[in-house]
PDB file of N, CA, C, O and CB in Angstrom:
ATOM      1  N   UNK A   1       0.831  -1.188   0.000  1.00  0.00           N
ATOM      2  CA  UNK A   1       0.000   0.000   0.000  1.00  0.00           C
ATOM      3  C   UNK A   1       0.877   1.254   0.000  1.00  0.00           C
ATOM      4  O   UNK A   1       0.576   2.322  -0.534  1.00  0.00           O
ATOM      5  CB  UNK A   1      -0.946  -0.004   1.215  1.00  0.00           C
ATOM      6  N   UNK A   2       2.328   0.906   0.865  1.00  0.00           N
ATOM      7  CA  UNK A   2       2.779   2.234   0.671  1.00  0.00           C
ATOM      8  C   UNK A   2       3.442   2.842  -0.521  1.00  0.00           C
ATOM      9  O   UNK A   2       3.399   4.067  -0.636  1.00  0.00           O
ATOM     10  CB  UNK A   2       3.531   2.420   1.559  1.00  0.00           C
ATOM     11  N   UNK A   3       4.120   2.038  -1.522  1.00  0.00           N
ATOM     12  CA  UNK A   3       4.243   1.969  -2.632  1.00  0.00           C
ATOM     13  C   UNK A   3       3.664   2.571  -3.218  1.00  0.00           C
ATOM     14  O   UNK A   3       4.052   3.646  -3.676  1.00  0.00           O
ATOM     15  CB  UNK A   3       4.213   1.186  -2.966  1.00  0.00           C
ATOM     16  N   UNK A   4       2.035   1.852  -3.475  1.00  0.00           N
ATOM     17  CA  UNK A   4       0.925   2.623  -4.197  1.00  0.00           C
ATOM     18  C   UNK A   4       0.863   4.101  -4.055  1.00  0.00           C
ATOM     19  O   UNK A   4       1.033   5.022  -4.853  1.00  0.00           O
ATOM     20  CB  UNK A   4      -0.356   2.145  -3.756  1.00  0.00           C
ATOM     21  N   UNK A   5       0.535   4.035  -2.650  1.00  0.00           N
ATOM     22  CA  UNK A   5       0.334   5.517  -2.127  1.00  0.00           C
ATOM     23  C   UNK A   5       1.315   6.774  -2.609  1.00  0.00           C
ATOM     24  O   UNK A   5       1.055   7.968  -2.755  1.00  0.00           O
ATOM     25  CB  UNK A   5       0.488   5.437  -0.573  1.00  0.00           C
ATOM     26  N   UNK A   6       2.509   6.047  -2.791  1.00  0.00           N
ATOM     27  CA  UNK A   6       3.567   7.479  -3.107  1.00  0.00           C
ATOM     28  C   UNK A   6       3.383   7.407  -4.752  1.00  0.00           C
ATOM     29  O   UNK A   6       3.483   8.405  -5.466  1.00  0.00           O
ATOM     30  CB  UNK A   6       5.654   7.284  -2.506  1.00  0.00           C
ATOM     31  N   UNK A   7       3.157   6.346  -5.143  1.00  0.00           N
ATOM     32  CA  UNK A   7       2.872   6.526  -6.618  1.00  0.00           C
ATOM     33  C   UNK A   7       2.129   7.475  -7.112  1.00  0.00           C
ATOM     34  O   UNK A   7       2.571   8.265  -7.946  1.00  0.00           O
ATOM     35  CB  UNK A   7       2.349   5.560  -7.110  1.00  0.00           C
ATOM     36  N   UNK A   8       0.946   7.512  -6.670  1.00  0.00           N
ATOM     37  CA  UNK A   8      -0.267   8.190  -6.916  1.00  0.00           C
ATOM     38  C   UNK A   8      -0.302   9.679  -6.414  1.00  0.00           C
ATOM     39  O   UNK A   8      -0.586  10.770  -6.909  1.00  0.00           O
ATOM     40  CB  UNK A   8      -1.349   7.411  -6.290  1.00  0.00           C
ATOM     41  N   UNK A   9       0.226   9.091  -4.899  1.00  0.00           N
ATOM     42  CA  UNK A   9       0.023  11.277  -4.278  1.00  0.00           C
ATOM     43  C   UNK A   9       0.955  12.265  -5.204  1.00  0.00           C
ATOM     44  O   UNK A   9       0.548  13.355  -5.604  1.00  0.00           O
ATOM     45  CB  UNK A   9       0.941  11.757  -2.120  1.00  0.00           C
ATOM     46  N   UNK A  10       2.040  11.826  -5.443  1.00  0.00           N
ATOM     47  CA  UNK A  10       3.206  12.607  -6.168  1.00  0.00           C
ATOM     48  C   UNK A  10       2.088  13.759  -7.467  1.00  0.00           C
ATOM     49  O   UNK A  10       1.924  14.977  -7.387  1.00  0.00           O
ATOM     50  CB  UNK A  10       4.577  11.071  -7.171  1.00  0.00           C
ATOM     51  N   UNK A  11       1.666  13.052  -8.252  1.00  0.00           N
ATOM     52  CA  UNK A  11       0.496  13.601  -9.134  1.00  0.00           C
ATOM     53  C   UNK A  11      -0.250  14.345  -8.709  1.00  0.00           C
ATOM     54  O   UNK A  11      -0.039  15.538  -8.926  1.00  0.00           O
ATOM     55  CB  UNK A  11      -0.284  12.836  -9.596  1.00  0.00           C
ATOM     56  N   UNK A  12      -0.966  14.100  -8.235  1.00  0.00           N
ATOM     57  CA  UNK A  12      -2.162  14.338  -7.132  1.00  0.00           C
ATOM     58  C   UNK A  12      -2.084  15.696  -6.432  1.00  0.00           C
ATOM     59  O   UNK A  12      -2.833  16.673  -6.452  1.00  0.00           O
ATOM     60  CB  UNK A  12      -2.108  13.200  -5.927  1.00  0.00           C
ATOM     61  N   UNK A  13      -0.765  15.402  -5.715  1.00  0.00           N
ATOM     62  CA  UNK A  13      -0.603  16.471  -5.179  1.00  0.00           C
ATOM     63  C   UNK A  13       0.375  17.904  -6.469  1.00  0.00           C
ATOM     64  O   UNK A  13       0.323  19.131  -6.555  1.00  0.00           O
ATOM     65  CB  UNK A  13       0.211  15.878  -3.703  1.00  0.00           C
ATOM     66  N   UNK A  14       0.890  17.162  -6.972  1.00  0.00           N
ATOM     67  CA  UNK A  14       0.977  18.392  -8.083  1.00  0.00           C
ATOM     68  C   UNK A  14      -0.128  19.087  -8.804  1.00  0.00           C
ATOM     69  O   UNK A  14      -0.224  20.313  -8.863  1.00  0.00           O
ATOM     70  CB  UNK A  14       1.689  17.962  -9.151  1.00  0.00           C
ATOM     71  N   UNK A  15      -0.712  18.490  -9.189  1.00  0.00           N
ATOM     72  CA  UNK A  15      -2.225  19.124  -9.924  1.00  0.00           C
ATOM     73  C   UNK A  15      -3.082  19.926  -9.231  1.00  0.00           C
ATOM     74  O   UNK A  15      -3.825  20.826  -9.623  1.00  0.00           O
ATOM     75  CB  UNK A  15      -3.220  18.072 -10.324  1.00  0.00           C
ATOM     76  N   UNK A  16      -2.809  19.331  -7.795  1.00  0.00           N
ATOM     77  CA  UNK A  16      -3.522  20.453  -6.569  1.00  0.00           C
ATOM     78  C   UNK A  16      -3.533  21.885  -6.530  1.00  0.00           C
ATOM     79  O   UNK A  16      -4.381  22.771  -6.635  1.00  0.00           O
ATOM     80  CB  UNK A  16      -2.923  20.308  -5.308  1.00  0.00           C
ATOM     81  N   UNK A  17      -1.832  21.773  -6.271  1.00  0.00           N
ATOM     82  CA  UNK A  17      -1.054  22.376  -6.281  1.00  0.00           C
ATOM     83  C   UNK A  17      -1.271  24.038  -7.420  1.00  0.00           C
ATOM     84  O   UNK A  17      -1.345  25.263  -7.317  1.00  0.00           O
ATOM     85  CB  UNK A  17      -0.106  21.302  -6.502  1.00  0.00           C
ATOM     86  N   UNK A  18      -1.290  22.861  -8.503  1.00  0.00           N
ATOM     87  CA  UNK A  18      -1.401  23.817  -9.923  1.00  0.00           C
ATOM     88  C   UNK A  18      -2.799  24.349 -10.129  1.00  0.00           C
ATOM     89  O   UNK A  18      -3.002  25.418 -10.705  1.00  0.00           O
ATOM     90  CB  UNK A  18      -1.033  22.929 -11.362  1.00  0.00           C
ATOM     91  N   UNK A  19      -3.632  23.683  -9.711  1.00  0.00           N
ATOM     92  CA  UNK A  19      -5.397  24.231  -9.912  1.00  0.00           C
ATOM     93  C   UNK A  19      -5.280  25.675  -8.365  1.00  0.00           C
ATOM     94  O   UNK A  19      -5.731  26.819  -8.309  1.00  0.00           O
ATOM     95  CB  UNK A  19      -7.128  22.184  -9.340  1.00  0.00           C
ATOM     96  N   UNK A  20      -4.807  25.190  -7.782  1.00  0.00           N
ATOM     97  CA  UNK A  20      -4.876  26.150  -6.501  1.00  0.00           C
ATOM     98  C   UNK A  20      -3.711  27.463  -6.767  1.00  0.00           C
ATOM     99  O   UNK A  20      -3.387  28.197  -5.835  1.00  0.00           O
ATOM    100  CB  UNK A  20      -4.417  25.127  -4.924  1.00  0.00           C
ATOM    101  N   UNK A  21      -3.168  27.623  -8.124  1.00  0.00           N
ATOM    102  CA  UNK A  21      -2.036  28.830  -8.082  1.00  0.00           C
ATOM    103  C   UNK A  21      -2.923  29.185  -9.325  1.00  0.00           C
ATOM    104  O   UNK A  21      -2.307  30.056  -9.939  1.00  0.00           O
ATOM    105  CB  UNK A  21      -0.032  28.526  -8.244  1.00  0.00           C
ATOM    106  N   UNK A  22      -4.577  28.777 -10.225  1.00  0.00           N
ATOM    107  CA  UNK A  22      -5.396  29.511 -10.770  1.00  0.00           C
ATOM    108  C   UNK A  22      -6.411  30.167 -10.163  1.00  0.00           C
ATOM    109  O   UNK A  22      -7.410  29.677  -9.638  1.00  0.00           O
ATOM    110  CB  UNK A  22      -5.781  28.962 -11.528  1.00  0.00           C
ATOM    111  N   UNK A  23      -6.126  31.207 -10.253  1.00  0.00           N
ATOM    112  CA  UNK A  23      -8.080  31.792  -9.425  1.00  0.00           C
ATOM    113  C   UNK A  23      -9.248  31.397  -9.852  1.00  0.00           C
ATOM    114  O   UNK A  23     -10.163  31.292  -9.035  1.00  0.00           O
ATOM    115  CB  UNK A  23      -8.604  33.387  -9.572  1.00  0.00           C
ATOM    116  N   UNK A  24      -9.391  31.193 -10.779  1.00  0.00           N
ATOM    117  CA  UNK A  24     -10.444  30.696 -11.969  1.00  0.00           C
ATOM    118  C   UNK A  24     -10.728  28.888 -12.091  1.00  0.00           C
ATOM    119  O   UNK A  24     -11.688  28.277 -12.562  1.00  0.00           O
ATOM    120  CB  UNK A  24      -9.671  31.270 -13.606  1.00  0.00           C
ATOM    121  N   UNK A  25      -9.342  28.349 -11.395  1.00  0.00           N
ATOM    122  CA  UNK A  25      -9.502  26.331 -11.008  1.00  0.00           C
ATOM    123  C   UNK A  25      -9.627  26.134  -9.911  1.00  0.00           C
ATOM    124  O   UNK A  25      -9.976  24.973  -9.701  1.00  0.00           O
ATOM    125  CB  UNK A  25      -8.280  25.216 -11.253  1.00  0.00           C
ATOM    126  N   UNK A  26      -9.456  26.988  -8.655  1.00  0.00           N
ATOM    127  CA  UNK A  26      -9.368  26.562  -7.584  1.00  0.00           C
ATOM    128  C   UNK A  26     -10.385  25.730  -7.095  1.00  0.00           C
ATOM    129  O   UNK A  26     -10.143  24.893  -6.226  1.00  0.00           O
ATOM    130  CB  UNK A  26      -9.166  27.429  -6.944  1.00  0.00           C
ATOM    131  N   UNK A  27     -11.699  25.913  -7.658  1.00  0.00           N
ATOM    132  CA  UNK A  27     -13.106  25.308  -7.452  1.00  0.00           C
ATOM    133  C   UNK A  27     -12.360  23.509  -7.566  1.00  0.00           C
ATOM    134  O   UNK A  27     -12.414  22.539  -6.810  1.00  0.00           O
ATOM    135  CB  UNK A  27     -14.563  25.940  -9.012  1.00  0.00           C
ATOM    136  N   UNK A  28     -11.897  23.689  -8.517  1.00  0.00           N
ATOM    137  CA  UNK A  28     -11.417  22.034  -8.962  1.00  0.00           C
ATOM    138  C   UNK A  28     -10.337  21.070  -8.580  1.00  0.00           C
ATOM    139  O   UNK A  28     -10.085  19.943  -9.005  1.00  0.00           O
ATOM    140  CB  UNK A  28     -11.111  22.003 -10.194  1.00  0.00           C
ATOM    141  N   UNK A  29      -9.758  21.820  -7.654  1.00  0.00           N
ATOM    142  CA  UNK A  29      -8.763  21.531  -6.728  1.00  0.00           C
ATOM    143  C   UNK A  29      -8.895  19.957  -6.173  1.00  0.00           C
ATOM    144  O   UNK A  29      -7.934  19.194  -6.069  1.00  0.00           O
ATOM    145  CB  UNK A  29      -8.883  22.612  -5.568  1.00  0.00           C
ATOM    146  N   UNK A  30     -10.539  19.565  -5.776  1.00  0.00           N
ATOM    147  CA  UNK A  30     -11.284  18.467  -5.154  1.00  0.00           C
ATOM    148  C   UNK A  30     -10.874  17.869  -5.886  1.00  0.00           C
ATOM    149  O   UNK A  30      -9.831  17.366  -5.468  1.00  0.00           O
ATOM    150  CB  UNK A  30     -12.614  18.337  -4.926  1.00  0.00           C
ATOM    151  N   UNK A  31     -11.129  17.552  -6.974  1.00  0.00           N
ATOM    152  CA  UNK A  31     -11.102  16.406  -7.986  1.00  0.00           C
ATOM    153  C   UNK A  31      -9.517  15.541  -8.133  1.00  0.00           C
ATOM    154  O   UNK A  31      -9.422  14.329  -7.935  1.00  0.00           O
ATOM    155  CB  UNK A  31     -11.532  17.155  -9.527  1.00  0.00           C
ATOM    156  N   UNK A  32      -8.621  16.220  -8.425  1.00  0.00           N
ATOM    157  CA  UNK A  32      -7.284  15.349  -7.969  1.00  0.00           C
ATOM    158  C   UNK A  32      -7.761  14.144  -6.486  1.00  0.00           C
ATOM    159  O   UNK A  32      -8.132  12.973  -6.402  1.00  0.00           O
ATOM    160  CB  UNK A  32      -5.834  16.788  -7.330  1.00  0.00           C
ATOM    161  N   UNK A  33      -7.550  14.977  -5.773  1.00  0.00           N
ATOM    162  CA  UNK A  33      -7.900  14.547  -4.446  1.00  0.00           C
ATOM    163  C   UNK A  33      -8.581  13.195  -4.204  1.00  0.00           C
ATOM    164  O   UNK A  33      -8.117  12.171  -3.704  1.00  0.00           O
ATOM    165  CB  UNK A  33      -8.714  15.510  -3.929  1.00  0.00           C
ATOM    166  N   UNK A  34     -10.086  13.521  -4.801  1.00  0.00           N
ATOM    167  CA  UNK A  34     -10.820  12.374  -4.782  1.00  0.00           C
ATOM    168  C   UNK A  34     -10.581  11.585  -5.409  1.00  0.00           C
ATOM    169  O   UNK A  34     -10.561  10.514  -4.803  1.00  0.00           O
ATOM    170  CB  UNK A  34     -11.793  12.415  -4.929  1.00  0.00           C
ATOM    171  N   UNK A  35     -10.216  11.477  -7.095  1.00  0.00           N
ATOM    172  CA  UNK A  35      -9.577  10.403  -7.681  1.00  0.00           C
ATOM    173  C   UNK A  35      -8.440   9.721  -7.251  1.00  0.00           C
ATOM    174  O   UNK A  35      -8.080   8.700  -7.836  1.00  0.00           O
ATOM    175  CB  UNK A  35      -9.327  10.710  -8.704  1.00  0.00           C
ATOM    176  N   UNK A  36      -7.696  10.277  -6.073  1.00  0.00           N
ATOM    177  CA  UNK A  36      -6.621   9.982  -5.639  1.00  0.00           C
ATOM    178  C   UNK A  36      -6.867   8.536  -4.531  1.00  0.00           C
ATOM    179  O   UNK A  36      -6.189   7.513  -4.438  1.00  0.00           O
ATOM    180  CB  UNK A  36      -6.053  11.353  -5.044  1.00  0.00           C
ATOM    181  N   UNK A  37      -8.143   8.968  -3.768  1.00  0.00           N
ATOM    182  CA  UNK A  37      -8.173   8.061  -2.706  1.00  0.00           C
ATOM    183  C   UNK A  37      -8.910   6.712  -3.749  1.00  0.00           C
ATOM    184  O   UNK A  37      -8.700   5.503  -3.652  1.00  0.00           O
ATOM    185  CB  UNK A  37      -9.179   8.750  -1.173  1.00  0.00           C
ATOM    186  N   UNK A  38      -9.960   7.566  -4.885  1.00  0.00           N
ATOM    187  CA  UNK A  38     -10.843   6.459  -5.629  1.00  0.00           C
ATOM    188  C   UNK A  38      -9.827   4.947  -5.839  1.00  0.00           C
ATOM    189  O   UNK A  38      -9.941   3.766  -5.511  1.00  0.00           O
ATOM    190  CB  UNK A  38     -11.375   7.197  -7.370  1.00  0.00           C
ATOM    191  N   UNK A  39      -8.587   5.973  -6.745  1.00  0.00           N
ATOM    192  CA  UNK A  39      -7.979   5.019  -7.628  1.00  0.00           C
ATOM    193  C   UNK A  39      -6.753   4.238  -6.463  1.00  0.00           C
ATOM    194  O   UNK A  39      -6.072   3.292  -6.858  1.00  0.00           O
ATOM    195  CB  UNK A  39      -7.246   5.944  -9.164  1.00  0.00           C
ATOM    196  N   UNK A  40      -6.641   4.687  -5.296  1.00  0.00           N
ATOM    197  CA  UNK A  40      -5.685   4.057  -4.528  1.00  0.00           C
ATOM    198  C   UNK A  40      -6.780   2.834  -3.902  1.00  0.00           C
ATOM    199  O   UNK A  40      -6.458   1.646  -3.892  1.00  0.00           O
ATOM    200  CB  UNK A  40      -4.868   5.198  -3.346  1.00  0.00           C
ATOM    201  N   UNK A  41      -7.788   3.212  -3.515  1.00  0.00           N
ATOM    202  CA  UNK A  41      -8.414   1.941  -2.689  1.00  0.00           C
ATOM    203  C   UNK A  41      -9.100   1.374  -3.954  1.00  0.00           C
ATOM    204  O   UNK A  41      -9.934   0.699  -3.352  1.00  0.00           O
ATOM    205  CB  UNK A  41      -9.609   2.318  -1.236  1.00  0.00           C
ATOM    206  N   UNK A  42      -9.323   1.185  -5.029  1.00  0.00           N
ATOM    207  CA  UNK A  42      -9.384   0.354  -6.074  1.00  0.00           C
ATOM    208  C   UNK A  42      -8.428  -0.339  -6.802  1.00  0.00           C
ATOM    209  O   UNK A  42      -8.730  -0.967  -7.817  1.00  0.00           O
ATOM    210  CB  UNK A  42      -9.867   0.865  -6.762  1.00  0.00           C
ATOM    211  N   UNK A  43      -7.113  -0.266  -6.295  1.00  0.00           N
ATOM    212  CA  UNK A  43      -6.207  -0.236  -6.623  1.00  0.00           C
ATOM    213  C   UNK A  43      -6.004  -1.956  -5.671  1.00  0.00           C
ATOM    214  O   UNK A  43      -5.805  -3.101  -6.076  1.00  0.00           O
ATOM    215  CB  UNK A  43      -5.492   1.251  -6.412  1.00  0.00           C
ATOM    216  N   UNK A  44      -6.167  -1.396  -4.394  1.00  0.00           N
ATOM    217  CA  UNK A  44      -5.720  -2.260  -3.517  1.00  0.00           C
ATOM    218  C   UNK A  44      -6.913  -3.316  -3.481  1.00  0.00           C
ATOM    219  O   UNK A  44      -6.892  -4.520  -3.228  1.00  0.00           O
ATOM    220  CB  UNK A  44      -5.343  -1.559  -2.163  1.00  0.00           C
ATOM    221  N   UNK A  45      -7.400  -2.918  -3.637  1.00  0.00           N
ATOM    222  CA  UNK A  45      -9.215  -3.839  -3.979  1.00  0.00           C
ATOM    223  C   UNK A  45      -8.723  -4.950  -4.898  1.00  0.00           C
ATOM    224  O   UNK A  45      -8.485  -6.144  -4.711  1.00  0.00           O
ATOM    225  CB  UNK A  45     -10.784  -2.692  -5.116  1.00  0.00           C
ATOM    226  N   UNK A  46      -8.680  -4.454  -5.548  1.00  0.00           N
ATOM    227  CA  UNK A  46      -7.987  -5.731  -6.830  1.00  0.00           C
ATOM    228  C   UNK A  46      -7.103  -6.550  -6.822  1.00  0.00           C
ATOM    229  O   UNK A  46      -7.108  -7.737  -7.147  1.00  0.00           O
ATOM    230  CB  UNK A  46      -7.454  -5.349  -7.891  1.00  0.00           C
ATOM    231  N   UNK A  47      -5.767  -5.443  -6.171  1.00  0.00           N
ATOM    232  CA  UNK A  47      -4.717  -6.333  -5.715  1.00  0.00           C
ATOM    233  C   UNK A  47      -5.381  -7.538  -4.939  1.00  0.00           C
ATOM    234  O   UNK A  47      -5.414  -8.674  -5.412  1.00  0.00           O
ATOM    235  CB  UNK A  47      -3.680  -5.537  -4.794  1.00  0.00           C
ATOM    236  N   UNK A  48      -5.915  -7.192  -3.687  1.00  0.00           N
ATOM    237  CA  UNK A  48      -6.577  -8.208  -2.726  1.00  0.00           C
ATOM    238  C   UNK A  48      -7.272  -8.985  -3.385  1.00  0.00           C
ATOM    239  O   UNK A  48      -7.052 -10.113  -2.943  1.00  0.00           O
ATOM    240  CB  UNK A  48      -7.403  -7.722  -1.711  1.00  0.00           C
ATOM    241  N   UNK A  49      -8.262  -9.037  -4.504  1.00  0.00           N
ATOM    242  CA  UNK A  49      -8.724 -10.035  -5.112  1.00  0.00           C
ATOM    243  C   UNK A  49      -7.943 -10.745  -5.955  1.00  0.00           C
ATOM    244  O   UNK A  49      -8.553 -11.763  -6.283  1.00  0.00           O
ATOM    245  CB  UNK A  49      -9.646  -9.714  -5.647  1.00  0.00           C
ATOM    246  N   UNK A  50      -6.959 -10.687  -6.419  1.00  0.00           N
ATOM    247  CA  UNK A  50      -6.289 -11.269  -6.916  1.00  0.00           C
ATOM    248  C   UNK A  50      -5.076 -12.568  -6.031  1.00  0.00           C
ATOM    249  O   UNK A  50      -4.952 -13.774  -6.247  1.00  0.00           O
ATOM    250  CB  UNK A  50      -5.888 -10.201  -7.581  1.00  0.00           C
ATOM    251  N   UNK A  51      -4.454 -11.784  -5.163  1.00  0.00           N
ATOM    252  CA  UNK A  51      -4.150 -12.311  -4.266  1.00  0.00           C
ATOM    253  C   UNK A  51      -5.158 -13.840  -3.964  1.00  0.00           C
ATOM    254  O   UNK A  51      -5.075 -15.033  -4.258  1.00  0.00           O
ATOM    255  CB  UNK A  51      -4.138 -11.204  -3.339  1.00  0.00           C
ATOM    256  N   UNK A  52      -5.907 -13.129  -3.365  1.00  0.00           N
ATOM    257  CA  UNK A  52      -7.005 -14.589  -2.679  1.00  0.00           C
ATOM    258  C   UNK A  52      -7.199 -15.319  -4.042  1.00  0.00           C
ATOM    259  O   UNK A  52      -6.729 -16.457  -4.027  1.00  0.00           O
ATOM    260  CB  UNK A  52      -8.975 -14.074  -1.855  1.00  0.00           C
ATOM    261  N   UNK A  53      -7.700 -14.992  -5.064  1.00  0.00           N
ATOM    262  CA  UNK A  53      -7.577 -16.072  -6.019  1.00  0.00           C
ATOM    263  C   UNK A  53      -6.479 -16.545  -6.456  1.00  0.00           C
ATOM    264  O   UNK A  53      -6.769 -17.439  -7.251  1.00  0.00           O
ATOM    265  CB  UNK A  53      -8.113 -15.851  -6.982  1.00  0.00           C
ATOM    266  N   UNK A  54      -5.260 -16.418  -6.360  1.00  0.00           N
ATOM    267  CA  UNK A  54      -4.142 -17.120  -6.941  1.00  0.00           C
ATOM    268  C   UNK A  54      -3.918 -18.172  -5.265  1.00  0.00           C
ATOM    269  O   UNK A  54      -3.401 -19.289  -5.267  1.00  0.00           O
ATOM    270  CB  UNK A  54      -2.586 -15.781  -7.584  1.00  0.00           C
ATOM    271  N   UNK A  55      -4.328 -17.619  -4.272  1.00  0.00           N
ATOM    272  CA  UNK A  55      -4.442 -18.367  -2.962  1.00  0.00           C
ATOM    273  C   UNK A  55      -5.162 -19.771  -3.250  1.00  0.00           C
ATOM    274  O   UNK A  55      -4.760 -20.911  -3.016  1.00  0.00           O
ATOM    275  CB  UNK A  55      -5.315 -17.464  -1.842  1.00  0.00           C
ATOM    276  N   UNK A  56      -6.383 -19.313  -3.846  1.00  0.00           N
ATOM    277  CA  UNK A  56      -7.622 -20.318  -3.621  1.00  0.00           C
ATOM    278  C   UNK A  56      -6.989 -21.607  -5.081  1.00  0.00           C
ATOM    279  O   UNK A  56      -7.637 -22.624  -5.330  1.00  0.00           O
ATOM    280  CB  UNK A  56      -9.690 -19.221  -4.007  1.00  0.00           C
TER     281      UNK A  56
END
Protein backbone atom coordinates (compact mmCIF):
# COMPACT_ATOMS: atom_id res chain seq x y z
CA UNK A 1 0.00 0.00 0.00
CA UNK A 2 2.78 2.23 0.67
CA UNK A 3 4.24 1.97 -2.63
CA UNK A 4 0.93 2.62 -4.20
CA UNK A 5 0.33 5.52 -2.13
CA UNK A 6 3.57 7.48 -3.11
CA UNK A 7 2.87 6.53 -6.62
CA UNK A 8 -0.27 8.19 -6.92
CA UNK A 9 0.02 11.28 -4.28
CA UNK A 10 3.21 12.61 -6.17
CA UNK A 11 0.50 13.60 -9.13
CA UNK A 12 -2.16 14.34 -7.13
CA UNK A 13 -0.60 16.47 -5.18
CA UNK A 14 0.98 18.39 -8.08
CA UNK A 15 -2.23 19.12 -9.92
CA UNK A 16 -3.52 20.45 -6.57
CA UNK A 17 -1.05 22.38 -6.28
CA UNK A 18 -1.40 23.82 -9.92
CA UNK A 19 -5.40 24.23 -9.91
CA UNK A 20 -4.88 26.15 -6.50
CA UNK A 21 -2.04 28.83 -8.08
CA UNK A 22 -5.40 29.51 -10.77
CA UNK A 23 -8.08 31.79 -9.43
CA UNK A 24 -10.44 30.70 -11.97
CA UNK A 25 -9.50 26.33 -11.01
CA UNK A 26 -9.37 26.56 -7.58
CA UNK A 27 -13.11 25.31 -7.45
CA UNK A 28 -11.42 22.03 -8.96
CA UNK A 29 -8.76 21.53 -6.73
CA UNK A 30 -11.28 18.47 -5.15
CA UNK A 31 -11.10 16.41 -7.99
CA UNK A 32 -7.28 15.35 -7.97
CA UNK A 33 -7.90 14.55 -4.45
CA UNK A 34 -10.82 12.37 -4.78
CA UNK A 35 -9.58 10.40 -7.68
CA UNK A 36 -6.62 9.98 -5.64
CA UNK A 37 -8.17 8.06 -2.71
CA UNK A 38 -10.84 6.46 -5.63
CA UNK A 39 -7.98 5.02 -7.63
CA UNK A 40 -5.69 4.06 -4.53
CA UNK A 41 -8.41 1.94 -2.69
CA UNK A 42 -9.38 0.35 -6.07
CA UNK A 43 -6.21 -0.24 -6.62
CA UNK A 44 -5.72 -2.26 -3.52
CA UNK A 45 -9.22 -3.84 -3.98
CA UNK A 46 -7.99 -5.73 -6.83
CA UNK A 47 -4.72 -6.33 -5.71
CA UNK A 48 -6.58 -8.21 -2.73
CA UNK A 49 -8.72 -10.03 -5.11
CA UNK A 50 -6.29 -11.27 -6.92
CA UNK A 51 -4.15 -12.31 -4.27
CA UNK A 52 -7.00 -14.59 -2.68
CA UNK A 53 -7.58 -16.07 -6.02
CA UNK A 54 -4.14 -17.12 -6.94
CA UNK A 55 -4.44 -18.37 -2.96
CA UNK A 56 -7.62 -20.32 -3.62
Amino acid sequence: MKKKFSFLFGPAFLLVIILLMFDDYRQYAIFPVLLFWIALFSWDAIEKKKKAKEQS
